[in-house]
VEXFI-908855 format. One record per residue: residue in one letter; x, y, z of N, C-alpha, C in turn. Coordinates in nm, 2 decimals, padded with zeros to 4 digits, m for minus. Layout:
+------+--------+--------+--------+--------+--------+--------+--------+--------+--------+
! type !    n_x !    n_y !    n_z !   ca_x !   ca_y !   ca_z !    c_x !    c_y !    c_z !
+------+--------+--------+--------+--------+--------+--------+--------+--------+--------+
!    a !      X !      Y !      Z !      X !      Y !      Z !      X !      Y !      Z !
...
+------+--------+--------+--------+--------+--------+--------+--------+--------+--------+
//
This chain:
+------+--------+--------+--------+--------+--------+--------+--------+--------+--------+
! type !    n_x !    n_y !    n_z !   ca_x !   ca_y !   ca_z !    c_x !    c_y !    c_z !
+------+--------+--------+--------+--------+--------+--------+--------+--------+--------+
!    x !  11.59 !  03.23 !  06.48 !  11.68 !  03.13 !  06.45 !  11.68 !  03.02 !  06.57 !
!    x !  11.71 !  02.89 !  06.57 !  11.65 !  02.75 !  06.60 !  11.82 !  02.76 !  06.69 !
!    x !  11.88 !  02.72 !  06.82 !  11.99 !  02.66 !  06.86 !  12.10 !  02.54 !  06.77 !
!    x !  11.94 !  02.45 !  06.70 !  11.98 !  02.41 !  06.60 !  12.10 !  02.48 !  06.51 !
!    x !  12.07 !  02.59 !  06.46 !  12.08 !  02.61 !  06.35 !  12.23 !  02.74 !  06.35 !
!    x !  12.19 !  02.79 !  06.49 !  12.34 !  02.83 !  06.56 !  12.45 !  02.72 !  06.54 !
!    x !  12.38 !  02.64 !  06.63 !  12.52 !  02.55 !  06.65 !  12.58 !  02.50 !  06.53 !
!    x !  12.50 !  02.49 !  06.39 !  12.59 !  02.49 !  06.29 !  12.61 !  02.55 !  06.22 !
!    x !  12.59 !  02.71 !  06.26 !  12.68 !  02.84 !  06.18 !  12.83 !  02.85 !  06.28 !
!    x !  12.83 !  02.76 !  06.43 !  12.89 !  02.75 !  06.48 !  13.03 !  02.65 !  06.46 !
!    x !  13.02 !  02.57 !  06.41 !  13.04 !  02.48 !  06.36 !  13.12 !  02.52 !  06.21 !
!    x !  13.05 !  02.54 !  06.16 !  13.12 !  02.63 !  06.03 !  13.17 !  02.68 !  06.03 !
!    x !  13.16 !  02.83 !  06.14 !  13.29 !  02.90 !  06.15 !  13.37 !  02.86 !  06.27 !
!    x !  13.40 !  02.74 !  06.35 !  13.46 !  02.69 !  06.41 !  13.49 !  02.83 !  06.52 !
!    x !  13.36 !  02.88 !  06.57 !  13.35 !  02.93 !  06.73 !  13.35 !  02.81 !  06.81 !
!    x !  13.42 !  02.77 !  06.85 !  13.46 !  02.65 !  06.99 !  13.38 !  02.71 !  07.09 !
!    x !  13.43 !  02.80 !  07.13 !  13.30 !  02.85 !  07.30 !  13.13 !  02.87 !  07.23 !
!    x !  13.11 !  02.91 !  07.14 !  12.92 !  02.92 !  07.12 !  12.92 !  02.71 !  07.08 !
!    x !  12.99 !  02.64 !  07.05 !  12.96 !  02.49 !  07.01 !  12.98 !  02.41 !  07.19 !
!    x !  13.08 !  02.48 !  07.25 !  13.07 !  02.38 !  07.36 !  12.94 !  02.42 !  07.46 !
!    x !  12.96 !  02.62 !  07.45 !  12.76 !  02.65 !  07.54 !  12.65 !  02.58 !  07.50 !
!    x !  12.64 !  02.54 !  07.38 !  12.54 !  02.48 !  07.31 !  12.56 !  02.32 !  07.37 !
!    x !  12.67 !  02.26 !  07.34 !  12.66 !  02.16 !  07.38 !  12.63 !  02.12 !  07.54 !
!    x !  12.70 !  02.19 !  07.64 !  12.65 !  02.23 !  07.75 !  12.53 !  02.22 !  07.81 !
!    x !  12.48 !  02.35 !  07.74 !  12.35 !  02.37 !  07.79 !  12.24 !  02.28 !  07.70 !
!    x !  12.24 !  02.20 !  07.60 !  12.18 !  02.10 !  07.57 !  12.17 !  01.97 !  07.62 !
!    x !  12.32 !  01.91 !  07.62 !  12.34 !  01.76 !  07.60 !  12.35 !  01.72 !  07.75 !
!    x !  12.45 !  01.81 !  07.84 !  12.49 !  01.79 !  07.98 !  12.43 !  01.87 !  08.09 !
!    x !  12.36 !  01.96 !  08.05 !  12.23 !  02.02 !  08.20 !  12.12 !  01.98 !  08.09 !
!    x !  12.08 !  01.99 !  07.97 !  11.93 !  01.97 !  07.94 !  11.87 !  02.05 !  07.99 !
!    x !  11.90 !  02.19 !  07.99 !  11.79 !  02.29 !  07.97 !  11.74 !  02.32 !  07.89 !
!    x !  11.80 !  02.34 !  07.76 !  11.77 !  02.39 !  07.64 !  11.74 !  02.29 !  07.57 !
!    x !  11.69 !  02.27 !  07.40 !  11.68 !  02.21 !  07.34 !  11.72 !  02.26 !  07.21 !
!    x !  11.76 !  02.15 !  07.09 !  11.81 !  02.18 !  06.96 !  11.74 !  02.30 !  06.89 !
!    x !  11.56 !  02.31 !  06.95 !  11.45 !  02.31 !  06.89 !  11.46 !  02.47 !  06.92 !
!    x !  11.46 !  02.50 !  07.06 !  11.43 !  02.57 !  07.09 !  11.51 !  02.76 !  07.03 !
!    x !  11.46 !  02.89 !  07.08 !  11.52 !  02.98 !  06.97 !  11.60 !  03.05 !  07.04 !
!    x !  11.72 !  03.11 !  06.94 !  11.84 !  03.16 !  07.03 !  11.81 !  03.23 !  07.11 !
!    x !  11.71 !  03.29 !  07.17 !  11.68 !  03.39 !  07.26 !  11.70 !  03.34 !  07.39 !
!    x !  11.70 !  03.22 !  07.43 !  11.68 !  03.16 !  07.51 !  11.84 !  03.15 !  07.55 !
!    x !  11.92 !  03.16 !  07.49 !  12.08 !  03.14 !  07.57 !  12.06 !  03.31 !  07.60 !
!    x !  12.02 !  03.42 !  07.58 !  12.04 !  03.53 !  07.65 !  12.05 !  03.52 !  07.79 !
!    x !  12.02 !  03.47 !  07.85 !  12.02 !  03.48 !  08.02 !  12.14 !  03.43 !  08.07 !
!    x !  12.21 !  03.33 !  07.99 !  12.37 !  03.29 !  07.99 !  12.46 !  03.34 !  07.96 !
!    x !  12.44 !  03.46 !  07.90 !  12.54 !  03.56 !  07.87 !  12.52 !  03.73 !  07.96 !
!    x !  12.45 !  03.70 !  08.06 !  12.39 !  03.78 !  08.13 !  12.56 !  03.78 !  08.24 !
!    x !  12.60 !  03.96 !  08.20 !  12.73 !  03.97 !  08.34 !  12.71 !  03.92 !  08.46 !
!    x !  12.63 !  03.92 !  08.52 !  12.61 !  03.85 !  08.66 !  12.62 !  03.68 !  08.65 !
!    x !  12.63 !  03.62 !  08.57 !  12.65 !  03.48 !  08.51 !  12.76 !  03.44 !  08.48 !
!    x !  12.84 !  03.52 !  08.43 !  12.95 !  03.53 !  08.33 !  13.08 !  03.38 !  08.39 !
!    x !  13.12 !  03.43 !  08.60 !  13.22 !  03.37 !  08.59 !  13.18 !  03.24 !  08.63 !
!    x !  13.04 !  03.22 !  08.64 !  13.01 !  03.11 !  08.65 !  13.00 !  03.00 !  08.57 !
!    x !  12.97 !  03.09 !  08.48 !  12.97 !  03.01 !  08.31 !  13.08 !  02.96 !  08.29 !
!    x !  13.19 !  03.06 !  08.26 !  13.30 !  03.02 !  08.27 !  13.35 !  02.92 !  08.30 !
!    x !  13.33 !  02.94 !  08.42 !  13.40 !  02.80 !  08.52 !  13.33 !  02.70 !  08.43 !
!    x !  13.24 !  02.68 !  08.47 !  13.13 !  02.60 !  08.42 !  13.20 !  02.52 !  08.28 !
!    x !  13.21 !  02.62 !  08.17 !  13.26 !  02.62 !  08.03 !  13.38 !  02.51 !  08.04 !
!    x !  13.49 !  02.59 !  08.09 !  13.64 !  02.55 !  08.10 !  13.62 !  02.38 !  08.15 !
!    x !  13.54 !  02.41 !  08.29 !  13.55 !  02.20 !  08.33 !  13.47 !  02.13 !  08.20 !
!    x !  13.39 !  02.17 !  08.16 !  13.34 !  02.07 !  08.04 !  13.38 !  02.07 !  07.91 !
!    x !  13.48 !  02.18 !  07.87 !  13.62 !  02.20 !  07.77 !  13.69 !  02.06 !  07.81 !
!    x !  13.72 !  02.11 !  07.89 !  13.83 !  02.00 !  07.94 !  13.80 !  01.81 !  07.99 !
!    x !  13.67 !  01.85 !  08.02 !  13.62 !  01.70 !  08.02 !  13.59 !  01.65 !  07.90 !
!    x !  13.56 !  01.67 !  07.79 !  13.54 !  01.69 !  07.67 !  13.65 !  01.67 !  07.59 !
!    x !  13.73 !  01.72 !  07.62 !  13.86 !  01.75 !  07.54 !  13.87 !  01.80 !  07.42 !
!    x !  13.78 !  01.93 !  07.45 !  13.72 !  02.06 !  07.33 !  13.87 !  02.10 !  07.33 !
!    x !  13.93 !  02.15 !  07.19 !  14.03 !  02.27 !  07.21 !  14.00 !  02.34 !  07.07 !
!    x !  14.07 !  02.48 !  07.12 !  14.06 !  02.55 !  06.98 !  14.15 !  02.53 !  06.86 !
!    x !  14.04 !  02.55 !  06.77 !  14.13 !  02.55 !  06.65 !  14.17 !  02.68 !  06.63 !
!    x !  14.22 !  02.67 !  06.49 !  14.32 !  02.81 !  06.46 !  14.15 !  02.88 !  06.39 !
!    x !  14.16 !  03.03 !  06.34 !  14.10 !  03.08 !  06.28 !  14.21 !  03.21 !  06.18 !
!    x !  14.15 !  03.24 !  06.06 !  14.23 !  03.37 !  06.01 !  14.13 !  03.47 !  06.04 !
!    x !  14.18 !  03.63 !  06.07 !  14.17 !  03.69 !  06.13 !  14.19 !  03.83 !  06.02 !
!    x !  14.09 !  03.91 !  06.00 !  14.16 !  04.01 !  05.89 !  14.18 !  04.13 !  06.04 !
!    x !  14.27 !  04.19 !  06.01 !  14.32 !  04.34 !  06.10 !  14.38 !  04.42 !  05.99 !
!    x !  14.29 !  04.57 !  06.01 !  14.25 !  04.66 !  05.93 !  14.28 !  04.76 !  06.01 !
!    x !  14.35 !  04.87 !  05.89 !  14.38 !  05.02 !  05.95 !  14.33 !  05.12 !  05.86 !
!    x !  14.34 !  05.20 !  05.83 !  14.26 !  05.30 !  05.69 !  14.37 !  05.30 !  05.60 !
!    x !  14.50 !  05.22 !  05.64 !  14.59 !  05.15 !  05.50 !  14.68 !  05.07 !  05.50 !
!    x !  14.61 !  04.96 !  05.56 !  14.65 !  04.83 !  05.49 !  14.59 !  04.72 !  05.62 !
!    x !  14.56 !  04.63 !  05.53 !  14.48 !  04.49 !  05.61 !  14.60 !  04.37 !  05.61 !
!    x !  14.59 !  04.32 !  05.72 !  14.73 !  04.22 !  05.71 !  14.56 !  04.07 !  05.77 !
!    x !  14.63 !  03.99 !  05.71 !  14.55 !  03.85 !  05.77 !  14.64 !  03.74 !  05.89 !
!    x !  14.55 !  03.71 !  05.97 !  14.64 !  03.66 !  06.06 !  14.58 !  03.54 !  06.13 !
!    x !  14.67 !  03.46 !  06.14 !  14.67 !  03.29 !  06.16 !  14.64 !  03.32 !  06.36 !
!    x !  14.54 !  03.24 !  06.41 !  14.49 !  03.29 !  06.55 !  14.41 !  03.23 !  06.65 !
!    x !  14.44 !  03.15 !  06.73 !  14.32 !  03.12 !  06.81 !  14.20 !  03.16 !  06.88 !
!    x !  14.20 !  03.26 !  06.88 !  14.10 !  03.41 !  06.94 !  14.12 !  03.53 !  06.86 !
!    x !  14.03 !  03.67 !  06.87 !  14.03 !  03.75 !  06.83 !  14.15 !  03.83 !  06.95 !
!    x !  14.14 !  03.78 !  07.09 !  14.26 !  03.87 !  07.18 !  14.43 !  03.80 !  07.09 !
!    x !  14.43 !  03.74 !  07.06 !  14.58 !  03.67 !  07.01 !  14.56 !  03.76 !  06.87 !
!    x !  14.52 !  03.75 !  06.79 !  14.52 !  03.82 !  06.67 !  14.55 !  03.98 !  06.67 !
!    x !  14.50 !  04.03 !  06.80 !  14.52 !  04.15 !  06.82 !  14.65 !  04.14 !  06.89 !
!    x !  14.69 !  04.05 !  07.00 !  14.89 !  04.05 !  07.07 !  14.92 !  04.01 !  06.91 !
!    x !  14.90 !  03.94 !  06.84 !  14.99 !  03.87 !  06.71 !  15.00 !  04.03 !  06.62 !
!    x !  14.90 !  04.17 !  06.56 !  14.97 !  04.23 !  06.51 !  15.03 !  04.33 !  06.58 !
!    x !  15.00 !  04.39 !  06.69 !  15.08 !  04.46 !  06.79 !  15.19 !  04.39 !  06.81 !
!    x !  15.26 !  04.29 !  06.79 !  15.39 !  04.24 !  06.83 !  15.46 !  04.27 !  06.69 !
!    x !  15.40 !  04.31 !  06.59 !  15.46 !  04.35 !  06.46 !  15.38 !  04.49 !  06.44 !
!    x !  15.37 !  04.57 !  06.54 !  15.38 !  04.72 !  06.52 !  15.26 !  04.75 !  06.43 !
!    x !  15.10 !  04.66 !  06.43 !  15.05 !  04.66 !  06.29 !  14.97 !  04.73 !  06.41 !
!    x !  14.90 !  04.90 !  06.37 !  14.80 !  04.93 !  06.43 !  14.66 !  04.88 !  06.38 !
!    x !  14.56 !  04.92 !  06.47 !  14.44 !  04.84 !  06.38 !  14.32 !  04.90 !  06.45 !
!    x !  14.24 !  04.93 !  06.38 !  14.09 !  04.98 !  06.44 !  13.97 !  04.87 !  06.39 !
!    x !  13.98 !  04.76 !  06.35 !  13.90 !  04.70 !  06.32 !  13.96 !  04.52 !  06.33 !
!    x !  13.92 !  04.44 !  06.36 !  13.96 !  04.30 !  06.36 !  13.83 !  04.18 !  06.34 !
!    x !  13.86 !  04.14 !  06.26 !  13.72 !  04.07 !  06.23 !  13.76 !  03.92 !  06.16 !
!    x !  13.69 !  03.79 !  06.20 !  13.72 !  03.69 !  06.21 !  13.65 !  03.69 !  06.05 !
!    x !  13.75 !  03.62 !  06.03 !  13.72 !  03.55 !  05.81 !  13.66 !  03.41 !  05.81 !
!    x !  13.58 !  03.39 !  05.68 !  13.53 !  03.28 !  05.68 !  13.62 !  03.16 !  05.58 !
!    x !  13.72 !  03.10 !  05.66 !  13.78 !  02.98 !  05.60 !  13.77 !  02.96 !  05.44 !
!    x !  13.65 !  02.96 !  05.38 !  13.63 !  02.91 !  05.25 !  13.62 !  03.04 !  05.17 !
!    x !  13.65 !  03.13 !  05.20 !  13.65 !  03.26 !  05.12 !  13.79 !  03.25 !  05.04 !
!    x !  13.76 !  03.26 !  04.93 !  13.83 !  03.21 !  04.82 !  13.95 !  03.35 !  04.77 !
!    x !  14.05 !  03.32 !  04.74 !  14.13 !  03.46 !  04.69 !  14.21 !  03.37 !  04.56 !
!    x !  14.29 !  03.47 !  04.44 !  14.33 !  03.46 !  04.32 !  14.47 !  03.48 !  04.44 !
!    x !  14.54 !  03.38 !  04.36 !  14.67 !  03.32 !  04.39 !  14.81 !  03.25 !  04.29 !
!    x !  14.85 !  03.35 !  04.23 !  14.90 !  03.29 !  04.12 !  14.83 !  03.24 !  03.99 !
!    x !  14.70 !  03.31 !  03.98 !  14.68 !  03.21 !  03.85 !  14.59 !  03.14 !  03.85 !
!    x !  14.58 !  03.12 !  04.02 !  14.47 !  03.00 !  04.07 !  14.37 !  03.08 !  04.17 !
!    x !  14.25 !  02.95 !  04.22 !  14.17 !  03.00 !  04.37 !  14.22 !  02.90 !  04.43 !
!    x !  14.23 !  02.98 !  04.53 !  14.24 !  02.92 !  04.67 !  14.18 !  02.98 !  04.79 !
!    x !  14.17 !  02.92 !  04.88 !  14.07 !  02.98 !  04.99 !  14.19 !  03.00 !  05.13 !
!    x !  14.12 !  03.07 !  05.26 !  14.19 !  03.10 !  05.35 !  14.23 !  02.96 !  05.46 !
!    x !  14.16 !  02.83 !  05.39 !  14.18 !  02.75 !  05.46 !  14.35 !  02.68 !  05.42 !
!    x !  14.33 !  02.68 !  05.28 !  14.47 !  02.66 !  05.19 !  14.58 !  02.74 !  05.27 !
!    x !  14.54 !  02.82 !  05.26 !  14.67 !  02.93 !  05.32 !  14.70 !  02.91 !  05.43 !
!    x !  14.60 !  02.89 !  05.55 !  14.67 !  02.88 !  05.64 !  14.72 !  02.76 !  05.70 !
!    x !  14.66 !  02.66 !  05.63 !  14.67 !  02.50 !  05.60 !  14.86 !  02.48 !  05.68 !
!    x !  14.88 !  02.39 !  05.75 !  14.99 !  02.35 !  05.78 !  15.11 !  02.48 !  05.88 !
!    x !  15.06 !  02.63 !  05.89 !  15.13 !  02.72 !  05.91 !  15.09 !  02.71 !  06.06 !
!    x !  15.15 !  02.80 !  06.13 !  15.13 !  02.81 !  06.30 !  15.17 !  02.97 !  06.30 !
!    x !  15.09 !  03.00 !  06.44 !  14.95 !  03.16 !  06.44 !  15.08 !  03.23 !  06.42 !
!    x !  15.03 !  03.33 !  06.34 !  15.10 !  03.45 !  06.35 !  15.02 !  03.52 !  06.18 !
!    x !  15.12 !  03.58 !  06.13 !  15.10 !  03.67 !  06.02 !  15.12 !  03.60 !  05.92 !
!    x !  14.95 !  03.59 !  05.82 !  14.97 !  03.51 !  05.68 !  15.01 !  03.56 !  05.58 !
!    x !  14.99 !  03.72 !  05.57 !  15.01 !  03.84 !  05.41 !  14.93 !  03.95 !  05.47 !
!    x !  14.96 !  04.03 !  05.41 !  14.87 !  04.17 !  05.39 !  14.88 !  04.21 !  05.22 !
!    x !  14.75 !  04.34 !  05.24 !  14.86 !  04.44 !  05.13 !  14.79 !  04.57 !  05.21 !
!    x !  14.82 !  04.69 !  05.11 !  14.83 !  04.81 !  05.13 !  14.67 !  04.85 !  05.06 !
!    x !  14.62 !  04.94 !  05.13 !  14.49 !  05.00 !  05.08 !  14.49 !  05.11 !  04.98 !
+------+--------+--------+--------+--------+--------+--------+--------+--------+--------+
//
């Protein structure tokens, strides 16, 4: 797979940190290239890198004036999955622990995934459309 072609699965699913490393390590050092294949950001995710990156990351966030959007968030237990309005996968997890939701599994949803709603479709973007992070519904398994 092409950097290219990351950065707009990145994009799609609105990962802010894989779209600003990309942009980073393309537009503003020019090491990388659109062209080139994701193998090549392996060495930037290498622990010995990490708080450098970081740093790195956060000043050109902010010079940029990158910020995160929200994401929905499904958290799963072996009975019952609640969906949850979230800026990260760590907030999604303090958001159902603060409502006592245990969970063994947390996994970020794709916006345009569509659910029956009264009668109608609507997607996860609908739902969470206008709301602020926390708990959008569940049900029971």
């Amino acid at each position: 797979m092409s950097i290219k072609e990351l950065f707009e699965h990145a994009i799609d699913q609105q990962y802010t940190d894989l779209q600003a490393l990309i942009m980073f390590l393309v537009f503003e050092k020019k090491v990388l290239d659109m062209s080139d294949d994701t193998n090549e950001l392996d060495i930037y995710f290498l622990e010995k890198h990490n708080k450098r990156m970081n740093q790195e990351l956060m000043a050109y966030k902010n010079k940029m004036g990158i910020e995160y959007g929200n994401h929905v968030f499904s958290v799963s237990n072996n009975n019952e999955t609640i969906f949850v309005l979230a800026n990260s996968f760590d907030q999604a997890k303090l958001i159902a622990s603060r409502h006592y939701v245990k969970y063994n599994e947390v996994i970020a949803c794709d916006m345009d995934t569509e659910m029956e709603y009264k009668e109608s479709i609507i997607t996860l973007r609908d739902v969470a459309k206008g709301k602020e992070n926390g708990i959008l519904g569940g049900y029971k398994h």
